[in-house]
C-alpha positions as CSV (number, residue, x, y, z in Angstrom):
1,X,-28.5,37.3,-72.3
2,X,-29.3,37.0,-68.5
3,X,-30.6,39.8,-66.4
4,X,-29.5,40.3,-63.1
5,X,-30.1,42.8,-60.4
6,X,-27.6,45.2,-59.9
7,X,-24.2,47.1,-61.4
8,X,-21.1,45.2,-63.1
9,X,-19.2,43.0,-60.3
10,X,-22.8,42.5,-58.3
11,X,-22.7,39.3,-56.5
12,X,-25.0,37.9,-59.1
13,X,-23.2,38.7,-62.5
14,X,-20.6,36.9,-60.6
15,X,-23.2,33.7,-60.3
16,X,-24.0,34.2,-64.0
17,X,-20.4,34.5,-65.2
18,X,-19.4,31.3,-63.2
19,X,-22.6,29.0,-64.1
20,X,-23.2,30.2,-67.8
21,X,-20.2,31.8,-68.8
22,X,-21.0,31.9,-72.3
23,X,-24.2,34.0,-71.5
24,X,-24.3,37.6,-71.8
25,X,-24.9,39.4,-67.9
26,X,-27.0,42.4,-68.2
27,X,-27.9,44.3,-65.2
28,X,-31.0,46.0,-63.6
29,X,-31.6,48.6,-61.2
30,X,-34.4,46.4,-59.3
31,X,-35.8,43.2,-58.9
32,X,-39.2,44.8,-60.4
33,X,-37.3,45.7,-63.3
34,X,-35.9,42.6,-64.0
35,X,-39.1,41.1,-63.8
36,X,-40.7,43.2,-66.3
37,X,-37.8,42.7,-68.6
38,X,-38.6,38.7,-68.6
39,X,-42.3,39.4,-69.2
40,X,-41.5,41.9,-72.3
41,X,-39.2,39.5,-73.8
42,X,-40.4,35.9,-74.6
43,X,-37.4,33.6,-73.3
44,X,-35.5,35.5,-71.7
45,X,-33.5,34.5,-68.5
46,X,-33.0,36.0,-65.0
47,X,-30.6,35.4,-62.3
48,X,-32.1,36.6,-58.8
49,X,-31.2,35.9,-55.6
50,X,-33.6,34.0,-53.1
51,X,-31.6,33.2,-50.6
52,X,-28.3,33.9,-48.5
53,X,-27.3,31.2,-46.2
54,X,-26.9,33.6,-43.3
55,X,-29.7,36.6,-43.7
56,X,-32.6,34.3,-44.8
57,X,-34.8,34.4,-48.0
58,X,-35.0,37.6,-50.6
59,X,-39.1,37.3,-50.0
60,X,-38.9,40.7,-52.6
61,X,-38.3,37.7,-55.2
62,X,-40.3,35.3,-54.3
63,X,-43.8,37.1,-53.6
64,X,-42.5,38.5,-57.3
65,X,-42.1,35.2,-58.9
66,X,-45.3,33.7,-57.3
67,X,-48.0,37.1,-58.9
68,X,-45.8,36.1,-62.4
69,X,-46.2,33.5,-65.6
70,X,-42.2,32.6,-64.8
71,X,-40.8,29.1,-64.2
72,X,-37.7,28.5,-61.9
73,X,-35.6,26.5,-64.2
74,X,-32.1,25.8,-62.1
75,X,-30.9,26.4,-58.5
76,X,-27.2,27.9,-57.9
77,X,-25.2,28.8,-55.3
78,X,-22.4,31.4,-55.6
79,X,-19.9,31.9,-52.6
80,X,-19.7,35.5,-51.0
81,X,-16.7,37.1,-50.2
82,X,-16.9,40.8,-48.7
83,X,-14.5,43.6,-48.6
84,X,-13.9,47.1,-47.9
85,X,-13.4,49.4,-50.6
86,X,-11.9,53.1,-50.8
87,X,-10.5,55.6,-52.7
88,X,-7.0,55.5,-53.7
89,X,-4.9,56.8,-51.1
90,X,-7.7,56.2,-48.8
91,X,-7.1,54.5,-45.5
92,X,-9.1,53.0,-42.5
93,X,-8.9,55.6,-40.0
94,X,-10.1,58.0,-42.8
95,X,-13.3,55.8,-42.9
96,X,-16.7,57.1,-41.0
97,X,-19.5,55.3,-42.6
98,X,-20.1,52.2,-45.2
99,X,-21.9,51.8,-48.0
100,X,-23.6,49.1,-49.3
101,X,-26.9,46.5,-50.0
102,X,-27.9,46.0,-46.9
103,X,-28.3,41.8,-46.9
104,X,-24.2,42.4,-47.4
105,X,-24.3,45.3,-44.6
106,X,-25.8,43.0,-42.2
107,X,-23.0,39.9,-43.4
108,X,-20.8,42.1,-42.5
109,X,-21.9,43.6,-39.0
110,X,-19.5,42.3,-36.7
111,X,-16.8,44.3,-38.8
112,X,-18.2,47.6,-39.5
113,X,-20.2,48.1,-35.9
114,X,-16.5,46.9,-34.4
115,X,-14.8,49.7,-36.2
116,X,-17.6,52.1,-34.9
117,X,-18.6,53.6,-38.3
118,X,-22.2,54.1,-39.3
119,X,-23.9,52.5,-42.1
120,X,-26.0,53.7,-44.8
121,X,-27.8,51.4,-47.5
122,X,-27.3,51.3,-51.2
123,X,-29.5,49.5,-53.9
124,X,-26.6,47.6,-54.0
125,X,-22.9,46.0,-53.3
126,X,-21.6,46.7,-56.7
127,X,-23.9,50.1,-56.9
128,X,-21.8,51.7,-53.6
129,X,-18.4,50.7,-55.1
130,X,-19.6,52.6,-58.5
131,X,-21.2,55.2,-56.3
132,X,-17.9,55.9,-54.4
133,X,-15.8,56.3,-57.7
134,X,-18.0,58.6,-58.8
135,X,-19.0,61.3,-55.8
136,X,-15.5,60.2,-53.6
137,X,-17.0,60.8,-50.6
138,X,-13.6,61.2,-48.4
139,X,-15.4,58.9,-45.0
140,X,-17.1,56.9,-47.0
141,X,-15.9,53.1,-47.6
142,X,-18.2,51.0,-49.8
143,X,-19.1,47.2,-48.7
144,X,-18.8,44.8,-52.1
145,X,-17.0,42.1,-53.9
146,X,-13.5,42.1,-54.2
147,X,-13.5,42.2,-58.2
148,X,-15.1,45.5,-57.9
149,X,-12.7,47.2,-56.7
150,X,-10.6,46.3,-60.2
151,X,-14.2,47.6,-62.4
152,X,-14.3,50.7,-60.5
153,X,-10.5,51.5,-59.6
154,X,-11.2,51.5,-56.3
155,X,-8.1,49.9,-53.6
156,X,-9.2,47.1,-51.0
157,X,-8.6,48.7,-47.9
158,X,-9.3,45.2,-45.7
159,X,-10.6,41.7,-46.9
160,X,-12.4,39.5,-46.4
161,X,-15.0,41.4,-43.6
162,X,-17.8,39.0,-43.6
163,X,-19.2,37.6,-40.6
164,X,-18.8,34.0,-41.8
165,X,-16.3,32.5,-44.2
166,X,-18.8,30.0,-45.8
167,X,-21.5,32.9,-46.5
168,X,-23.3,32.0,-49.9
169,X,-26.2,33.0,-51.6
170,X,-28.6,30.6,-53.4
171,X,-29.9,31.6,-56.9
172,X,-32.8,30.8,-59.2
173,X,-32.8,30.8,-62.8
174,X,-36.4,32.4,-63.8
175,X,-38.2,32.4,-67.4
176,X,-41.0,31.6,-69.3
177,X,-39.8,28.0,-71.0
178,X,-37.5,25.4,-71.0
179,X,-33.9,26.2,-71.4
180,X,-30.5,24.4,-72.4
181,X,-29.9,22.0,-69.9
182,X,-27.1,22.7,-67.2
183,X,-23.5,21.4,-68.4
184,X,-22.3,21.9,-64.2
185,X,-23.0,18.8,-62.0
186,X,-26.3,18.3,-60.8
187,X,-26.5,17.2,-57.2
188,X,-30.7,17.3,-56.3
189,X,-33.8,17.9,-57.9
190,X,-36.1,20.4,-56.5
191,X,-39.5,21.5,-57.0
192,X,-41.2,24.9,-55.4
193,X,-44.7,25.2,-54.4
194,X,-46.7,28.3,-52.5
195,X,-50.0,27.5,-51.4
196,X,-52.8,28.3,-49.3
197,X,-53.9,26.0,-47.0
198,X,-57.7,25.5,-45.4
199,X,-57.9,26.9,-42.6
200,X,-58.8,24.0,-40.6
201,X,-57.3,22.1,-37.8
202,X,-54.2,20.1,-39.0
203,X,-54.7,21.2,-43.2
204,X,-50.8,22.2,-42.9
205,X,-49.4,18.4,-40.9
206,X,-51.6,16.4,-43.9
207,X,-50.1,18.4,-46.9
208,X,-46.3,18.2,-45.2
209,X,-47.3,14.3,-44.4
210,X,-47.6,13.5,-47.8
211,X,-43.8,14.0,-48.1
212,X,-42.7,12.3,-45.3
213,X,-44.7,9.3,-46.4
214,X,-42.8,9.5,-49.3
215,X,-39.4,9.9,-47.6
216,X,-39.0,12.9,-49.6
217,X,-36.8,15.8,-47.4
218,X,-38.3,19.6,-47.7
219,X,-35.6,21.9,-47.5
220,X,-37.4,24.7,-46.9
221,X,-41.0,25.5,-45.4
222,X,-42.2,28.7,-44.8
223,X,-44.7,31.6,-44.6
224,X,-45.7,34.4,-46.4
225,X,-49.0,37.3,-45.8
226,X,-51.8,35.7,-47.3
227,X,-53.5,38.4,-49.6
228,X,-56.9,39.1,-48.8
229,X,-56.4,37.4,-45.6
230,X,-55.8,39.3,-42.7
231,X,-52.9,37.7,-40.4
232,X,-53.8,34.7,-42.9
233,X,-50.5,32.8,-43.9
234,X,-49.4,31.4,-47.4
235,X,-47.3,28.7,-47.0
236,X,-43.9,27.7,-49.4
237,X,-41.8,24.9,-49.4
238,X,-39.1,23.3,-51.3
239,X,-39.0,19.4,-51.4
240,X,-35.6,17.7,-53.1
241,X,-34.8,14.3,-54.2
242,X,-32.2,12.5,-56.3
243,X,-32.5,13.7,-59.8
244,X,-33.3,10.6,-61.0
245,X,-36.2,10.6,-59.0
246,X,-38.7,13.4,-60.4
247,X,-41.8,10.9,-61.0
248,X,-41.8,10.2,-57.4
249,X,-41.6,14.1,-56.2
250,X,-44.4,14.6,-59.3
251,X,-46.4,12.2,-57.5
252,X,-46.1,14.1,-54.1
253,X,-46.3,17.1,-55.7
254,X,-50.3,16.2,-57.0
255,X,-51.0,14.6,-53.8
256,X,-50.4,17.5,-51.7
257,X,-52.4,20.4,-54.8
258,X,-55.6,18.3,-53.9
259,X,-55.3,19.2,-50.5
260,X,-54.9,23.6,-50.7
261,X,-57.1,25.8,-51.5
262,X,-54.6,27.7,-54.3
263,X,-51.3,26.9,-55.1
264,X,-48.9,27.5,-57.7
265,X,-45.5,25.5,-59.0
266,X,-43.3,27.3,-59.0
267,X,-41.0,24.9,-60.8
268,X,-39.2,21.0,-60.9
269,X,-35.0,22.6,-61.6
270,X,-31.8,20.6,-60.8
271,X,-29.8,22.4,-58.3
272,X,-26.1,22.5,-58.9
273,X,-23.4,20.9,-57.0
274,X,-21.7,23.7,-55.1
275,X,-18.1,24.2,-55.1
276,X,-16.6,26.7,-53.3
């Protein structure tokens, strides 16, 4: 079993059908509740989203990940391809407004703000497809995955709408303890850390130096509201090296802890090879 946020034909089942096709997908209505599905149930696994090449990071996820016990145990990226959905014997000039999440209402801007229809978010892409089967609103089209349209008998009125044909969204495989180890190509490994730094002059260029020294490339560096700190920034980054090479990011890794105030590891996970 792997949760995932989301209805049948979400963006993510898709990501846990492709990468562990012999798991079981269950869906959530939230983030939050997927999250309190992996703390009530000792090994279980979750798919989430963390970040879309386009729209930026899903921070909902991560400030969820860094308050919880969970480990990030593998890195995946699933392609995203967007269409417009309607009712049978629906057409485009009968459309008003779209539904949908809105990360895929704002992948697919340049299409529905061209047509001049208005938008109107859902919890998500999957969610507005099942929505529109049930209520058939007559204006309304709904923004998702090709595939549902087959789940929810729905027609694909135009295809593909988003704003860049290599859109994908990076996921992170969350739980409690180690898991069976990937059987898809491994192309990096990665490990995650949030931390707060001292707020002193230069505290941020010494932790990020310790990588550099090491020739090790962070893919990601970033900044999150402090708690209890006012306009105070928590800062999260992503370093990656070869996977053969995990002693020498462990040694980086302990370097740059001695130097924060708090911090938390998120996780050391192989990140898959993507193919499109």
């Amino acid at each position: 079993m792997i949760y995932f946020q989301g209805e049948p034909g979400a963006f993510s089942e898709a990501a846990v059908v492709r990468y562990f096709p012999d798991a079981e997908p269950s869906g959530q209505e939230s983030f939050d509740a997927v999250f309190r599905r992996l703390a009530a149930e000792p090994g279980a696994m979750g798919l989430l989203p963390i970040e879309n090449a386009y729209r930026g990071t899903v921070y909902d996820v991560l400030d969820l990940l860094t308050g919880s016990d969970l480990t990030i145990w593998a890195e995946v990226v699933q392609p995203v391809t967007l269409a417009l959905l309607g009712l049978p014997g629906q057409r485009l000039s009968d459309i008003r407004r779209v539904r949908s999440h809105p990360q895929a209402l704002m992948q697919s801007r340049s299409y529905w703000q061209g047509q001049g229809w208005h938008a109107e978010p859902a919890l998500d892409t999957a969610g507005s497809a099942k929505d529109l089967a049930r209520h058939r609103w007559p204006e309304v089209g709904a923004i998702a995955s090709p595939r549902s349209a087959d789940i929810y008998g729905l027609v694909v009125l135009a295809a593909p709408i988003e704003d860049h044909a290599d859109n994908r969204t990076r996921f992170w495989l969350l739980r409690d303890r180690p898991g069976p180890e990937p059987t898809w190509e491994v192309e990096g490994l990665k490990a995650s850390l949030v931390f707060d730094a001292p707020d002193t002059p230069g505290s941020l260029v010494r932790v990020l130096e310790v990588f550099s020294r090491r020739s090790i490339n962070l893919s990601k560096v970033e900044t999150r509201p402090r708690p209890g700190h006012p306009f105070g920034f928590r800062f999260w980054l992503d370093a990656v090296v070869a996977p053969d090479q995990r002693a020498r990011l462990e040694q980086a890794m302990t370097e740059a802890i001695a130097l924060v105030d708090w911090h938390r590891v998120l996780g050391y996970y192989p990140v898959a090879a993507y193919r499109p």
